[in-house]
C-alpha positions in Angstrom: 32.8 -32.9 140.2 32.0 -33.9 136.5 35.0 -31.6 135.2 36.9 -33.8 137.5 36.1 -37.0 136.2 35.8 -35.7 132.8 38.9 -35.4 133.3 40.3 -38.3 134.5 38.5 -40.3 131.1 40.2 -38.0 128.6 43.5 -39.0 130.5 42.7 -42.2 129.7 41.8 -41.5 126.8 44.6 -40.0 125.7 47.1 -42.1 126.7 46.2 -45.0 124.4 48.5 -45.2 121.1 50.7 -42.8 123.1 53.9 -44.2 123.1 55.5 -48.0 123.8 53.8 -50.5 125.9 50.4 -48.2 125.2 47.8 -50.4 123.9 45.9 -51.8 125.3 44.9 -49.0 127.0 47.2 -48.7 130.1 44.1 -47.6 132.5 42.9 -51.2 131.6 46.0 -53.0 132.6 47.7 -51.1 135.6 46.7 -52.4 139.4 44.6 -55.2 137.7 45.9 -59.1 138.1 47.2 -60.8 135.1 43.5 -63.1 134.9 41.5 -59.9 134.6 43.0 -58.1 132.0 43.9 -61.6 130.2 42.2 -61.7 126.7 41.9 -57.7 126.5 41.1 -55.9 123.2 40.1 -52.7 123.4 38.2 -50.1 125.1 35.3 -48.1 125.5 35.1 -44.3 126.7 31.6 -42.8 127.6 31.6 -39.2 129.1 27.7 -39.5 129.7 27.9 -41.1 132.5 31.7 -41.2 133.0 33.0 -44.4 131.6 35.8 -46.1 130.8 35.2 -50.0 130.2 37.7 -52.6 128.9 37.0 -55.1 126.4 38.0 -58.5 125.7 38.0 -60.9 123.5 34.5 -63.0 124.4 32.7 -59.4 124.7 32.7 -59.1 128.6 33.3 -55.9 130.3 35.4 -54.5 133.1 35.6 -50.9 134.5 38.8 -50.2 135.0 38.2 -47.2 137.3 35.4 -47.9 139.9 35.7 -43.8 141.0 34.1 -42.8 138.2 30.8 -44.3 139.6 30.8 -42.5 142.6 31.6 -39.3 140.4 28.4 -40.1 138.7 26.6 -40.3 141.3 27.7 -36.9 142.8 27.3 -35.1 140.0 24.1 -36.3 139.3 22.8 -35.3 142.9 24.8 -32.1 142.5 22.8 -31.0 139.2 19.7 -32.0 141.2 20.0 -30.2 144.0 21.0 -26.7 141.7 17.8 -27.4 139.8 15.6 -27.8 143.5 17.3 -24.3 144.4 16.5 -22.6 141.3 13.3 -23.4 141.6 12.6 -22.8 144.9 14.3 -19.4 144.3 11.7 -18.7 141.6 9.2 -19.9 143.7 10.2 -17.7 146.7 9.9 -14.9 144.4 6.4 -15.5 142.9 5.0 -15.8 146.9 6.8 -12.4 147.7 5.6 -10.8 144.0 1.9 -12.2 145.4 1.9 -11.1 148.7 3.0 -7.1 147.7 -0.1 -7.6 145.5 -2.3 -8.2 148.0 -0.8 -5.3 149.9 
């Protein structure tokens, strides 16, 4: 799930400065209405968390893809629930190394 979205920022990424009509970044301005994106400077990419904010002039903030919070959030509860099964794994094989000990 990260790789995905990792993805998807580097895309974004690296379409800036690529070509005409490329800057601002076009993530910022595509399926956004002319107020929104009016004023825009720059951007911001974070891949801890997954981020890709626009910027404009006064210093506010948009996110210009609202997936990647969701991907976040996945990720996050993915990388949890690996670390519970470890454990529990361990665990599991502490209690059997304990009970042949009793034995």
């Amino acid at each position: 799930m990260y790789a995905l979205g990792l993805a998807g920022v580097a895309w974004s990424e690296a379409e800036v400065g690529d070509g005409a009509d490329s800057v601002p970044a076009p993530a910022c301005r595509m399926g956004f209405d002319p107020e929104t994106i009016e004023g825009l400077t720059h951007h911001r990419a974070s891949y801890v968390p997954l981020r890709f904010d626009c910027v404009r002039e006064d210093g506010s903030v948009y996110v210009s893809d609202p997936d990647l919070v969701w991907l976040n959030w996945t990720s996050a509860g993915l990388a949890l629930t690996a670390a519970l099964l470890f454990l529990g794994m361990h665990y599991r094989t502490e209690l059997r190394a304990r009970r042949a000990a009793v034995r």
